[in-house]
Backbone as ProteinMPNN parsed JSONL, in Angstrom:
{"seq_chain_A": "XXXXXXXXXXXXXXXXXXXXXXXXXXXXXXXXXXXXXXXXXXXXXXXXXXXXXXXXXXXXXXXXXXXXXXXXXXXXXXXXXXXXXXXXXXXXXXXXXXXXXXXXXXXXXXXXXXXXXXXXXXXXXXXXXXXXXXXXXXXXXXXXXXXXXXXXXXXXXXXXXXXXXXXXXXXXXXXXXXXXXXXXXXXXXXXXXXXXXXXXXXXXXXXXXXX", "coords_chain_A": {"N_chain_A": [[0.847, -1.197, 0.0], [0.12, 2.448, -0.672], [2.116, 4.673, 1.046], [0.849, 7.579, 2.808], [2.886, 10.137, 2.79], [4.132, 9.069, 0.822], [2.001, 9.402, -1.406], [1.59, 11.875, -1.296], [4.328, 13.414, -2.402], [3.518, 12.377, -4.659], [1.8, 13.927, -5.428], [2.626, 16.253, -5.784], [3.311, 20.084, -6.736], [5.001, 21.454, -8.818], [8.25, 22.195, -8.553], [9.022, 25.553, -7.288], [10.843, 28.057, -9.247], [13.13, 27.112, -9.686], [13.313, 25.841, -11.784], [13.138, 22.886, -12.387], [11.015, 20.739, -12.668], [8.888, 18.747, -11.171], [7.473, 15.796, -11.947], [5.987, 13.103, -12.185], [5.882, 10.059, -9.92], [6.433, 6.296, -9.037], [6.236, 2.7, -8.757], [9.157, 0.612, -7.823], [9.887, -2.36, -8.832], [12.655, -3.989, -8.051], [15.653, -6.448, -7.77], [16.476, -5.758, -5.494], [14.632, -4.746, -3.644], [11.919, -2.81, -3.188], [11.364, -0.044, -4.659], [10.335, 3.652, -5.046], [10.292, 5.161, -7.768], [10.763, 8.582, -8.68], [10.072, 10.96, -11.072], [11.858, 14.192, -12.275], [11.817, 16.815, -14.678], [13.843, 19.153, -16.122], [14.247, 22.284, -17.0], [16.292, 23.834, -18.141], [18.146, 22.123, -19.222], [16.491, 20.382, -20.998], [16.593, 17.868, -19.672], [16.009, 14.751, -18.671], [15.386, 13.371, -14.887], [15.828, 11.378, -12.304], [14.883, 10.052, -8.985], [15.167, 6.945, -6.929], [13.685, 6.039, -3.941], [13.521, 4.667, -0.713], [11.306, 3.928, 1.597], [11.082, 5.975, 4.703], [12.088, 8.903, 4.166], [12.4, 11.679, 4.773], [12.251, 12.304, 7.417], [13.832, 13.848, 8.476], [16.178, 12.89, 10.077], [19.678, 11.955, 8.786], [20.088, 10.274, 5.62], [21.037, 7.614, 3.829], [22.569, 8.258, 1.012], [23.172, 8.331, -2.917], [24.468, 10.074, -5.422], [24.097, 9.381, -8.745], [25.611, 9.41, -11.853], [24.815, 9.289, -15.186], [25.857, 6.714, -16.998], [25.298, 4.746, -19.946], [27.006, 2.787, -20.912], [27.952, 1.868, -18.608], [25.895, 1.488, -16.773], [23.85, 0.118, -18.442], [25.154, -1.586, -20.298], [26.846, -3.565, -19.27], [29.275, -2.566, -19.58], [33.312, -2.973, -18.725], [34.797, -1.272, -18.415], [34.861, 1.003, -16.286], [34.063, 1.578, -13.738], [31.365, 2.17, -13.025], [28.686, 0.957, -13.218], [28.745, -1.145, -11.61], [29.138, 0.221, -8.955], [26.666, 1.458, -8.698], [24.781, -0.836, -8.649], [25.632, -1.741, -6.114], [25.104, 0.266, -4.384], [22.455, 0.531, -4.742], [22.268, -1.906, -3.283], [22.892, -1.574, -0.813], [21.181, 0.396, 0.138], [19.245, -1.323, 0.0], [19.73, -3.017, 2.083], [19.979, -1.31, 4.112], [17.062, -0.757, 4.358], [16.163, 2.252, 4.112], [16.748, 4.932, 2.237], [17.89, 7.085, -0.578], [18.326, 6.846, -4.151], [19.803, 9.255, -6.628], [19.436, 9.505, -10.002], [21.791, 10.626, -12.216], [21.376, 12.36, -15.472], [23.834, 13.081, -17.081], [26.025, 12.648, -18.735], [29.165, 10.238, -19.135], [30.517, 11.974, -17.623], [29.46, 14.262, -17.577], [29.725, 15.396, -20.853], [27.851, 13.952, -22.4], [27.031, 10.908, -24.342], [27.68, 10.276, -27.142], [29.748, 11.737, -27.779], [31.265, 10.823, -25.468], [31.781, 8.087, -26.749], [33.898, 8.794, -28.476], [36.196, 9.857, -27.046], [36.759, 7.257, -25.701], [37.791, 6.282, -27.96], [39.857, 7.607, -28.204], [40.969, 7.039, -25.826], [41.778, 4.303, -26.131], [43.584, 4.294, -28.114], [45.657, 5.344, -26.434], [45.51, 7.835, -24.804], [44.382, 9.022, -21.321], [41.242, 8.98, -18.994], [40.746, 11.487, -18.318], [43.166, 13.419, -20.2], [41.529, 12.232, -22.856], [39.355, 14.028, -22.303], [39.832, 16.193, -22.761], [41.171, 16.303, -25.149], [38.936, 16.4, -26.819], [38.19, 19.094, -26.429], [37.024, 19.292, -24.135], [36.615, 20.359, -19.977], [37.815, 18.085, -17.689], [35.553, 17.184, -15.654], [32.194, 17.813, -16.266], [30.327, 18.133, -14.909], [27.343, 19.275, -13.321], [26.143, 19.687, -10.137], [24.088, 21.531, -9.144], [21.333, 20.551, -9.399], [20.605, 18.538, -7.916], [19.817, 19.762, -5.373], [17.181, 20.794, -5.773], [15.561, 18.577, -6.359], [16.381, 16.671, -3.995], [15.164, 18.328, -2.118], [12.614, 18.524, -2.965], [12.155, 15.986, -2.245], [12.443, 15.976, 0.418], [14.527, 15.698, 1.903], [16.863, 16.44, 4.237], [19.372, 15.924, 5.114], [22.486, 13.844, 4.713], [24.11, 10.207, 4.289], [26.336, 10.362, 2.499], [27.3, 7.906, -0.179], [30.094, 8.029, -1.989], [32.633, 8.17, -3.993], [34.204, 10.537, -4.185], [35.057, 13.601, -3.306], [33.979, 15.784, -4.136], [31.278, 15.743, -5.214], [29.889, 15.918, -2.164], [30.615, 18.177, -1.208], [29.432, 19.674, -3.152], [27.349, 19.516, -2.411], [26.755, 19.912, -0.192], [27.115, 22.87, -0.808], [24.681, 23.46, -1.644], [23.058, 23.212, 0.63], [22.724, 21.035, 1.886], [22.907, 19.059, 4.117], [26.106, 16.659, 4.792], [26.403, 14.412, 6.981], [27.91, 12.096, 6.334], [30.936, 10.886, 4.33], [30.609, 7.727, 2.58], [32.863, 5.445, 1.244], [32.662, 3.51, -2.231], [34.014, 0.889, -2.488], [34.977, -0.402, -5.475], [35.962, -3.823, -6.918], [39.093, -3.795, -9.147], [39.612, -4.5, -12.57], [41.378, -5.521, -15.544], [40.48, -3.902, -17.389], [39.344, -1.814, -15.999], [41.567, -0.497, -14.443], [43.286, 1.437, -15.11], [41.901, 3.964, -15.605], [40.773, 4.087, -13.122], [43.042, 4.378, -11.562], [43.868, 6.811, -12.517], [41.034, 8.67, -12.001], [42.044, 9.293, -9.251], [44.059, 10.101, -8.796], [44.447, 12.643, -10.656], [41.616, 13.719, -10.407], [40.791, 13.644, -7.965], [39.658, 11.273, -6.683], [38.712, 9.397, -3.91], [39.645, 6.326, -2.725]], "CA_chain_A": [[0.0, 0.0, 0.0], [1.36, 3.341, -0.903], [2.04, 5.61, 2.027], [0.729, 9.024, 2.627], [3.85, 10.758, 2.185], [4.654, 9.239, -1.064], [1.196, 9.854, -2.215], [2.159, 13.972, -1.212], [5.204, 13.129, -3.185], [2.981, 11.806, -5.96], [0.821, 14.755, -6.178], [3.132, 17.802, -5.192], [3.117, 20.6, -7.56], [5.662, 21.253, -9.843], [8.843, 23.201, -7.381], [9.258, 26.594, -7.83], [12.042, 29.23, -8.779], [14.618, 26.106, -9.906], [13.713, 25.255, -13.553], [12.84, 21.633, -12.114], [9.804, 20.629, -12.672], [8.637, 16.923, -10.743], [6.885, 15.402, -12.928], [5.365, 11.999, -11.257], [5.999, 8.609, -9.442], [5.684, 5.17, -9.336], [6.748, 1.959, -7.903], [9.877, 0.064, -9.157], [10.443, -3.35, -8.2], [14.029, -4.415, -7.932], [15.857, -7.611, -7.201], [16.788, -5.978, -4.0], [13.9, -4.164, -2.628], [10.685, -2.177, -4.429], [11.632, 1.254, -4.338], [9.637, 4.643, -5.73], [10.98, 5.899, -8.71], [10.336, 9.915, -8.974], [10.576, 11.566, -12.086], [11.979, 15.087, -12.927], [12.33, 17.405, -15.934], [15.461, 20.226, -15.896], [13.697, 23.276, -18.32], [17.3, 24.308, -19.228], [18.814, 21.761, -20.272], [15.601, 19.608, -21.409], [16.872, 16.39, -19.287], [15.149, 14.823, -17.046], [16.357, 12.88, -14.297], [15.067, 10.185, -11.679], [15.26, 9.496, -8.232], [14.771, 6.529, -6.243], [13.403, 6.206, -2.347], [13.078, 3.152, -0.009], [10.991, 3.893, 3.31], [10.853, 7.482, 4.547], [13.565, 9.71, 3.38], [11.847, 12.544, 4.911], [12.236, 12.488, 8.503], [15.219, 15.046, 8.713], [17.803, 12.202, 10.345], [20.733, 11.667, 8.165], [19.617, 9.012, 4.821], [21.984, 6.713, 3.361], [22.239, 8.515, -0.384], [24.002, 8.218, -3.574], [24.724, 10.647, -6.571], [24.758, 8.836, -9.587], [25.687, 10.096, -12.733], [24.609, 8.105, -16.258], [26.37, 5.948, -17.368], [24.981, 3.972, -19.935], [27.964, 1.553, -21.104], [28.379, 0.328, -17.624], [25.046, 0.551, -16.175], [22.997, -0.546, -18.727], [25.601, -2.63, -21.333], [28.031, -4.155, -18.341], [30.9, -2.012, -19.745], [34.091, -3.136, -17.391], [36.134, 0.181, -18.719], [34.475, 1.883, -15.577], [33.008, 1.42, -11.943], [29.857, 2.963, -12.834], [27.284, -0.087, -13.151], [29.145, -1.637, -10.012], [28.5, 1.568, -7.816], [25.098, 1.685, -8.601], [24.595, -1.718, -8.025], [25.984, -2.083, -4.974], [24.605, 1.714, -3.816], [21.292, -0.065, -4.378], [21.917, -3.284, -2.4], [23.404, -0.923, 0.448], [19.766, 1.097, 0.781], [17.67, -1.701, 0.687], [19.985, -3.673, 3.382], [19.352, -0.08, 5.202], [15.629, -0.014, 4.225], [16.299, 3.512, 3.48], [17.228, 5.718, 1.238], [17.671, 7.656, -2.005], [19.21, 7.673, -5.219], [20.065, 10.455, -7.68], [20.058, 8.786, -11.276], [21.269, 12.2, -12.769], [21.506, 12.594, -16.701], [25.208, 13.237, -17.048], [26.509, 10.665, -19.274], [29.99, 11.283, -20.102], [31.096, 12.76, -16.948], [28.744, 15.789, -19.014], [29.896, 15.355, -22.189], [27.407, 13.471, -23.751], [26.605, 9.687, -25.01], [28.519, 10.156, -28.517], [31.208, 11.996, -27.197], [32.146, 9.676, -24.457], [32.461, 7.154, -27.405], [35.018, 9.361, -29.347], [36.979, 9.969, -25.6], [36.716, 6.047, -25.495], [38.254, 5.655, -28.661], [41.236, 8.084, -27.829], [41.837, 6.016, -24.922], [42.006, 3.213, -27.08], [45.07, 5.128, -28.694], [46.568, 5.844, -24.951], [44.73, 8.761, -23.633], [43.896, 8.01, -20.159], [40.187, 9.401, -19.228], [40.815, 12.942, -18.355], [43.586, 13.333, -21.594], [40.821, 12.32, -23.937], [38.44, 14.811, -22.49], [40.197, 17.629, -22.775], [41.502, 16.778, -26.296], [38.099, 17.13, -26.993], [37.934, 20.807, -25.718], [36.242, 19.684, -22.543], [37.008, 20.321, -18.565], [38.308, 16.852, -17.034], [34.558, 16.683, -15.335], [31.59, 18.77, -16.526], [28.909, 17.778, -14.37], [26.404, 20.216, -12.298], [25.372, 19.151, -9.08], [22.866, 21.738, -8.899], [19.811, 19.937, -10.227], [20.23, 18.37, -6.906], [18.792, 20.697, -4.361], [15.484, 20.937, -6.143], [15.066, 17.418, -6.264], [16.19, 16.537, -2.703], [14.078, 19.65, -1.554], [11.084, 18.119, -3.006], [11.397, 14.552, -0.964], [12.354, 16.461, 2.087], [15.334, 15.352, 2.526], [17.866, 17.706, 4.45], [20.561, 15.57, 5.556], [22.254, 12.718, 3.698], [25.034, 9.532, 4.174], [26.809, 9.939, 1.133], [27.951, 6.55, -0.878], [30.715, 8.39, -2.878], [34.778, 8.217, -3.435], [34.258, 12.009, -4.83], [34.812, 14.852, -2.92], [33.356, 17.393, -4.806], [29.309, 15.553, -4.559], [29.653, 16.214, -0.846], [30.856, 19.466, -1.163], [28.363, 20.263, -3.867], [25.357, 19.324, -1.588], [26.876, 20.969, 1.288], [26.933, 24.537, -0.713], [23.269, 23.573, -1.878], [22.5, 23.547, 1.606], [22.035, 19.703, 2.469], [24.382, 18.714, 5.086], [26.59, 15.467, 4.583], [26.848, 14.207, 7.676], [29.153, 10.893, 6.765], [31.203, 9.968, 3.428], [30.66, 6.192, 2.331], [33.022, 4.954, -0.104], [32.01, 2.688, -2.812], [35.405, 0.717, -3.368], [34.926, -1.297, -6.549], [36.998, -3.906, -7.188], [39.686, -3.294, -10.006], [40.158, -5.551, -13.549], [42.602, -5.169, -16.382], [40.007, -2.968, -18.27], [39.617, -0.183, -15.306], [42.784, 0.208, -13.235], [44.343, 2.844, -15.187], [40.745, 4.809, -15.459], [40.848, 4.38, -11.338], [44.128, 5.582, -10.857], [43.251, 8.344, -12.951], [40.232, 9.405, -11.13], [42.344, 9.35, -8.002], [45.375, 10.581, -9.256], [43.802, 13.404, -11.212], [40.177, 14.113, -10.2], [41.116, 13.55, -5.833], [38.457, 10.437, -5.968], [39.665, 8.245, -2.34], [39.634, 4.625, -3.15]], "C_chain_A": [[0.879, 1.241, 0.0], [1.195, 4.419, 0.486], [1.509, 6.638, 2.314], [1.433, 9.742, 2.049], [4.156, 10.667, 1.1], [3.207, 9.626, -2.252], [0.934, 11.524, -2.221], [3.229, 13.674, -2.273], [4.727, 12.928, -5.055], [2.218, 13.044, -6.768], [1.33, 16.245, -6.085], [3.389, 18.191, -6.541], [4.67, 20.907, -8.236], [7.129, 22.679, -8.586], [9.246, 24.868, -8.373], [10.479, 27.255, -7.883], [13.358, 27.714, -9.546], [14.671, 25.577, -11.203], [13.277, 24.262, -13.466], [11.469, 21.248, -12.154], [9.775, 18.658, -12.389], [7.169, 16.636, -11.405], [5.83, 13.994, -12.493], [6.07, 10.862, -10.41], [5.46, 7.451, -9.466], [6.618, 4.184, -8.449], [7.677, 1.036, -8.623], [10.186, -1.03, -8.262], [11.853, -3.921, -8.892], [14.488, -5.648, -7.426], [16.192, -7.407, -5.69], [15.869, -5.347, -2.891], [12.543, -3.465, -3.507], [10.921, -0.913, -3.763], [10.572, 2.278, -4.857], [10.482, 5.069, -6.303], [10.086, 7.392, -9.037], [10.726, 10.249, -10.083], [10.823, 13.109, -11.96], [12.134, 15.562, -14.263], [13.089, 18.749, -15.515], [14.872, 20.872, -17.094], [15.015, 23.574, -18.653], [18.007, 23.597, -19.612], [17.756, 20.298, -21.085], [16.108, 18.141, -21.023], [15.821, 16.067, -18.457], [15.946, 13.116, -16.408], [15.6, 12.038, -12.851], [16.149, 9.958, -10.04], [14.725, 8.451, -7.373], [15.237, 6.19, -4.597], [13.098, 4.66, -2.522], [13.183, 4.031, 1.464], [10.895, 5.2, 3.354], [11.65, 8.077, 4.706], [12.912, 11.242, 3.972], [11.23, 12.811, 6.797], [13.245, 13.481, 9.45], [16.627, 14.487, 9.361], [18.202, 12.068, 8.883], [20.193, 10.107, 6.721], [20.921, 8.744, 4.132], [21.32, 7.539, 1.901], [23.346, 8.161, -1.498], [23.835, 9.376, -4.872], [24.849, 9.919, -7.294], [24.79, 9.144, -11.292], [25.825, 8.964, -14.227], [25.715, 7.566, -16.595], [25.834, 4.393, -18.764], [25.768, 2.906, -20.647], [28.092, 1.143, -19.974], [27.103, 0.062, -17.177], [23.713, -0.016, -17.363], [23.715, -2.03, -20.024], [27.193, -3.503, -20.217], [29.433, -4.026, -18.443], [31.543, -2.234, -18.08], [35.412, -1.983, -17.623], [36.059, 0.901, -17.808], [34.065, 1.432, -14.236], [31.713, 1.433, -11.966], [28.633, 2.055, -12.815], [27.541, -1.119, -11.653], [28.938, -1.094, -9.06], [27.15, 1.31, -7.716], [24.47, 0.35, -7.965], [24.4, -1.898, -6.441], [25.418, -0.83, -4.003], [23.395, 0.801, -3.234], [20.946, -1.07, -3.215], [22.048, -2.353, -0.827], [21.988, -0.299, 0.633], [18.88, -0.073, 0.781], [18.303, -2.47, 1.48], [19.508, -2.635, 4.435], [17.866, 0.034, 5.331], [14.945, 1.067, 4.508], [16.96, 4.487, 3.023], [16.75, 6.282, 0.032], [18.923, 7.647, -2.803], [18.66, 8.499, -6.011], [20.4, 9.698, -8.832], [19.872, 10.597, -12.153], [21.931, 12.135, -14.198], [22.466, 13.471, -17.305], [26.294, 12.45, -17.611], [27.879, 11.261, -19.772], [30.638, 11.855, -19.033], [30.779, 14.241, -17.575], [29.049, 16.026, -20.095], [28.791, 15.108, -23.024], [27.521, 12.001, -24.451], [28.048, 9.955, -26.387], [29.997, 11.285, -28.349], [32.349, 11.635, -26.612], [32.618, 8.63, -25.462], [33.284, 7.563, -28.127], [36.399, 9.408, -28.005], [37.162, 8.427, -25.503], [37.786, 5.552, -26.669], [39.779, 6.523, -28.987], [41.975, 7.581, -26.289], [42.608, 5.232, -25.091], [43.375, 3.767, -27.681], [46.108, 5.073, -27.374], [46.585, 6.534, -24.3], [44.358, 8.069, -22.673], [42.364, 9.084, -20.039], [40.071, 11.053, -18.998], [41.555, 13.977, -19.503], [42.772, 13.612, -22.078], [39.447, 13.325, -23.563], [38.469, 16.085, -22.463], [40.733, 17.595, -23.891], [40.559, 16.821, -27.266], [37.15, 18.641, -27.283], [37.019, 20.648, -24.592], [36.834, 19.74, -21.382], [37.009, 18.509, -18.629], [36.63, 16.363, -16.511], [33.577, 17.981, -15.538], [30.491, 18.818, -15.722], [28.696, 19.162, -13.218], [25.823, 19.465, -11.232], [24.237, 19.721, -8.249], [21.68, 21.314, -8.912], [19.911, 18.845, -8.465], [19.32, 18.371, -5.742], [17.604, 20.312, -4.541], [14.605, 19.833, -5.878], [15.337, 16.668, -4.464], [15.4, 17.665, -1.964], [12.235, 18.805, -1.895], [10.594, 16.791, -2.401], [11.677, 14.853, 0.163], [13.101, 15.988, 3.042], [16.607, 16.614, 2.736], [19.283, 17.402, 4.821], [20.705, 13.462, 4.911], [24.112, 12.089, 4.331], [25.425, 9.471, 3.051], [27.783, 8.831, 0.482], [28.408, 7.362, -1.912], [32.438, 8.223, -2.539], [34.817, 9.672, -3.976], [33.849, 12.895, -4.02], [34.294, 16.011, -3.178], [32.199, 16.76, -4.757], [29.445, 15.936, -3.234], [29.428, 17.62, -0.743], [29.964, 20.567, -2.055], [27.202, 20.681, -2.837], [25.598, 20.211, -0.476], [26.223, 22.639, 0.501], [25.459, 24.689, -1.339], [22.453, 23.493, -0.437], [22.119, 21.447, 2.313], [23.432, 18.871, 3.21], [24.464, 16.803, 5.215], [26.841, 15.155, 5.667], [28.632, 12.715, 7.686], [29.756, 10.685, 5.094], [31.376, 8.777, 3.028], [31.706, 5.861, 1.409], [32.593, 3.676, -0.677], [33.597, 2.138, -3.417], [34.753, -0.811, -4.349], [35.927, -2.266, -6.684], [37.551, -4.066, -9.107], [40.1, -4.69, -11.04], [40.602, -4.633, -14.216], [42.044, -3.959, -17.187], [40.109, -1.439, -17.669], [40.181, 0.627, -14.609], [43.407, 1.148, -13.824], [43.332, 4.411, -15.11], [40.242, 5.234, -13.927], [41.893, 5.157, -10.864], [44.024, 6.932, -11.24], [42.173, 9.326, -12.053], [41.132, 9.354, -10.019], [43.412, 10.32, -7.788], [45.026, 12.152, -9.482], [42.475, 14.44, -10.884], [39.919, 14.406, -8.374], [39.871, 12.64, -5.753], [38.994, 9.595, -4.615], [39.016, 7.082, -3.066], [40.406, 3.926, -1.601]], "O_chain_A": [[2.018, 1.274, 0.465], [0.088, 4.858, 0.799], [2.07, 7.17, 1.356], [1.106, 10.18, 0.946], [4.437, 11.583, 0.327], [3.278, 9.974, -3.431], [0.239, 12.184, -2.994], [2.667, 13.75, -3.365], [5.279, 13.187, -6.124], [2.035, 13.226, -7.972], [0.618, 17.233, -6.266], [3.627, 17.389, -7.444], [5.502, 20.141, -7.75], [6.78, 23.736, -8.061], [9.57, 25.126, -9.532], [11.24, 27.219, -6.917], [14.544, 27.999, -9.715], [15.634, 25.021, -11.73], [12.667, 24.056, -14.515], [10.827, 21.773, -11.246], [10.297, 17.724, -12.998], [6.092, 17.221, -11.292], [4.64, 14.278, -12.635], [7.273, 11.123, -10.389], [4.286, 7.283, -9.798], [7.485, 4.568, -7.664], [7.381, 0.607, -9.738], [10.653, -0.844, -7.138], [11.994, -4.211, -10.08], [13.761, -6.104, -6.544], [16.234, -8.289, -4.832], [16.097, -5.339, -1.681], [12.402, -3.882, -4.656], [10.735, -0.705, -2.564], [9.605, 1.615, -5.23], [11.509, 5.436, -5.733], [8.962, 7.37, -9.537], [11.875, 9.884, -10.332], [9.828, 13.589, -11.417], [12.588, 14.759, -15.078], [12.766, 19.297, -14.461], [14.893, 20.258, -18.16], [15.038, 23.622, -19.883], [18.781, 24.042, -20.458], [18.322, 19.359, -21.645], [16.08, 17.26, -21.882], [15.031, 16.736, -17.791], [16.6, 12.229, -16.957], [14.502, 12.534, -12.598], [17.36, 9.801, -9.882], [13.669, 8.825, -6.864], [16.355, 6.095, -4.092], [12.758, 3.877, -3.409], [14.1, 4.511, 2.13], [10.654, 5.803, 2.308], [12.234, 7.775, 5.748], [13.166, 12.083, 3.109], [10.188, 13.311, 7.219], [13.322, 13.712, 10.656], [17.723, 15.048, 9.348], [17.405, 12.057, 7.944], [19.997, 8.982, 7.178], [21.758, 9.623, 3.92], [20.123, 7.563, 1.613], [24.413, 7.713, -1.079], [22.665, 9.388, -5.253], [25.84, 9.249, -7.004], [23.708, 9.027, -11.867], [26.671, 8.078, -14.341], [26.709, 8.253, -16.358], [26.024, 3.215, -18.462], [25.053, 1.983, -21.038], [28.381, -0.053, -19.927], [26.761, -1.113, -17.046], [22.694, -0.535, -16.907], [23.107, -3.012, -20.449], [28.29, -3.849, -20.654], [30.377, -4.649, -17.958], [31.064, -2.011, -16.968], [36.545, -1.93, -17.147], [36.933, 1.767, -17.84], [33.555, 0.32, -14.374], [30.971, 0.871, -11.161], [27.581, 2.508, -12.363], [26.701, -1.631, -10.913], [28.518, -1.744, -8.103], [26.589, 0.967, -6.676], [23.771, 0.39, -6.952], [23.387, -2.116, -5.776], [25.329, -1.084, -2.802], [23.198, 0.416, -2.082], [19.95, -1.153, -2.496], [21.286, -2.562, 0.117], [21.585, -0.707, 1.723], [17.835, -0.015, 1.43], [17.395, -3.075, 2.049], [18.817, -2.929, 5.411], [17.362, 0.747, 6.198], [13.793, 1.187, 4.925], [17.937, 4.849, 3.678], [15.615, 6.135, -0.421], [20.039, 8.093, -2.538], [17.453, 8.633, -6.212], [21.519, 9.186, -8.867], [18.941, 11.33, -12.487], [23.125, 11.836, -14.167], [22.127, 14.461, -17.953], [27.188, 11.801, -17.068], [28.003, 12.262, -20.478], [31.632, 12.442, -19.46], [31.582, 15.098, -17.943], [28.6, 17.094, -20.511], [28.59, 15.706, -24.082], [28.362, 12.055, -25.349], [29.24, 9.711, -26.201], [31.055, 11.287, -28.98], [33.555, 11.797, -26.794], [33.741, 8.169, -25.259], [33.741, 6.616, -28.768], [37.499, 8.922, -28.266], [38.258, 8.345, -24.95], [38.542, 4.605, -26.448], [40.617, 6.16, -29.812], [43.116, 7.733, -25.853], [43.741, 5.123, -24.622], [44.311, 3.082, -27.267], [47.289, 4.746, -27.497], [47.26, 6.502, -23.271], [44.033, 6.883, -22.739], [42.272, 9.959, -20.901], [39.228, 11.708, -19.609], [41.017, 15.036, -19.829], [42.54, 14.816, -22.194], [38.553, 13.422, -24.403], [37.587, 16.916, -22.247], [41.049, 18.735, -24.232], [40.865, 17.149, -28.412], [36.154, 19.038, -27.889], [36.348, 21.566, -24.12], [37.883, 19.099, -21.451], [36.361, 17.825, -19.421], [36.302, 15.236, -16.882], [33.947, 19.075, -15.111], [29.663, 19.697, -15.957], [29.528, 19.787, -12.561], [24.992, 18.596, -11.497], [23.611, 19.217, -7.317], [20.892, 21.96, -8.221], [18.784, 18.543, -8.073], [18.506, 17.571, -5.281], [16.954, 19.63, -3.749], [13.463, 19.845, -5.42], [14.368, 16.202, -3.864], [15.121, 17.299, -0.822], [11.2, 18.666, -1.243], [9.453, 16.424, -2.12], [11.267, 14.142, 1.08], [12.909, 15.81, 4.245], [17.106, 17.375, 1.908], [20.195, 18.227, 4.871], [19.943, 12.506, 4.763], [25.037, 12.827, 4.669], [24.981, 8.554, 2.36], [28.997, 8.929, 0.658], [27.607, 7.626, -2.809], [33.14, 8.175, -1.529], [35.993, 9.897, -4.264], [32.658, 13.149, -3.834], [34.216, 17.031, -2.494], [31.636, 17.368, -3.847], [28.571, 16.802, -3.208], [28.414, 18.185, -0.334], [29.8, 21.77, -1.852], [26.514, 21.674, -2.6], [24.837, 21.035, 0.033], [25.315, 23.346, 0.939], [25.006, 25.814, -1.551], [21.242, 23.714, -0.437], [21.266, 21.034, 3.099], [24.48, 18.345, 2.836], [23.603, 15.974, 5.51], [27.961, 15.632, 5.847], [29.628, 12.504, 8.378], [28.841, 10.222, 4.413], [32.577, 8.511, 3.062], [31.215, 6.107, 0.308], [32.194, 2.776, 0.062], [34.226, 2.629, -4.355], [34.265, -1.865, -3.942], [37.04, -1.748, -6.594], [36.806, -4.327, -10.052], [40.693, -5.68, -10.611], [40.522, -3.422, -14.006], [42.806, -3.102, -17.634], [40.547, -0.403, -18.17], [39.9, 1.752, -14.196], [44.168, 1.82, -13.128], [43.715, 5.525, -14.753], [39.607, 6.229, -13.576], [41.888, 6.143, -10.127], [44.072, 7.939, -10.533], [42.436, 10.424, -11.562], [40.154, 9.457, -9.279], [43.586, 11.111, -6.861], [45.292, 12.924, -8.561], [42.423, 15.652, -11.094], [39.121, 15.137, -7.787], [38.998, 12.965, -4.948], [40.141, 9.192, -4.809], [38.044, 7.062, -3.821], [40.583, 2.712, -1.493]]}, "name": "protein", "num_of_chains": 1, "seq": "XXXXXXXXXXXXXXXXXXXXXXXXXXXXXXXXXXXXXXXXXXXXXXXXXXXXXXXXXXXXXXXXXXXXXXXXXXXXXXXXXXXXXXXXXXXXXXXXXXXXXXXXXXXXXXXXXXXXXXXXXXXXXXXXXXXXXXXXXXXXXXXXXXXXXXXXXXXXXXXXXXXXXXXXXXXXXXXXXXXXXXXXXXXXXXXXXXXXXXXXXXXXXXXXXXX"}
């Protein structure tokens, strides 16, 4: 049966002042738990972007959360060039062992590049670029992503304070200057094959991810 709260959740009006517009919900069953999947839409850059809850995320203690930024070679084609379908994974199993939480599935593919970009950056790897190299011989920053689109969306499940499952210092520090206080950093250590240890040391090396 669906809760009160998520049926406020279901029917709350569209947030104001942020461009974000929440769009609806629903119920997503998972091998590890049946979560609510929320939808947003982002008016400036026409994305839209999804988060899912388990339990009530909206009690103002501290929720087990995750940032997660698209990916869809690892999380939807089991690319092993990356972490990114292993994080999520394992993000997931970690909230519904907690039976609660939220993720952020935020529409960022590319480290913000872009789907068909990332596969040109992929294929100057392939040459011997390592992942920050090929995205700057692109003409892009090392990581382009906005962690604004955040706020709006944790503002609208009413969540104010969050366990963050990240090896990236800068999501914490994002959410902090959006106002949503991190009380704990989780890391998510992946472990490392022949395809993504030089793309790890990189982020670590390069980007300050902790591993």
């Amino acid at each position: 049966m669906t809760s009160n709260k998520n049926k406020d959740l279901e029917t709350s009006a569209s947030i104001n002042n942020s461009g974000v517009e929440f769009i609806s919900s629903c119920v997503l069953p998972t091998p590890w738990a049946i979560f609510h999947l929320h939808a947003f839409f982002e008016a400036a850059t026409g994305k839209e972007h999804l988060a899912l809850t388990l339990g009530d995320v909206a009690t103002g203690a501290p929720v087990l959360a995750r940032l997660h930024s698209e990916c869809l070679t690892g999380d939807a084609l089991f690319s092993q060039r990356c972490d990114c379908g292993a994080q999520l994974e394992t993000a997931l199993k970690k909230i519904a062992h907690e039976g609660c939480g939220v993720l952020l599935y935020l529409r960022q593919e590319g480290r913000g590049i872009g789907l068909l970009n990332k596969v040109h950056a992929y294929r100057l790897q392939d040459a011997g670029a390592d992942t920050v190299e090929a995205n700057q011989a692109l003409g892009f920053a090392p990581d382009m992503r906005n962690y604004q689109i955040c706020q709006p969306m944790l503002q609208h499940l009413q969540v104010k304070a969050v366990k963050l499952m990240s090896n990236n210092p800068r999501k914490a520090a994002a959410l902090q200057e959006c106002g949503i206080q991190v009380t704990e950093q989780i890391p998510l250590i992946i472990k490392k094959n022949p395809h993504n240890e030089r793309y790890l040391l990189t982020k670590a090396a390069k980007l300050g991810h902790v591993f």
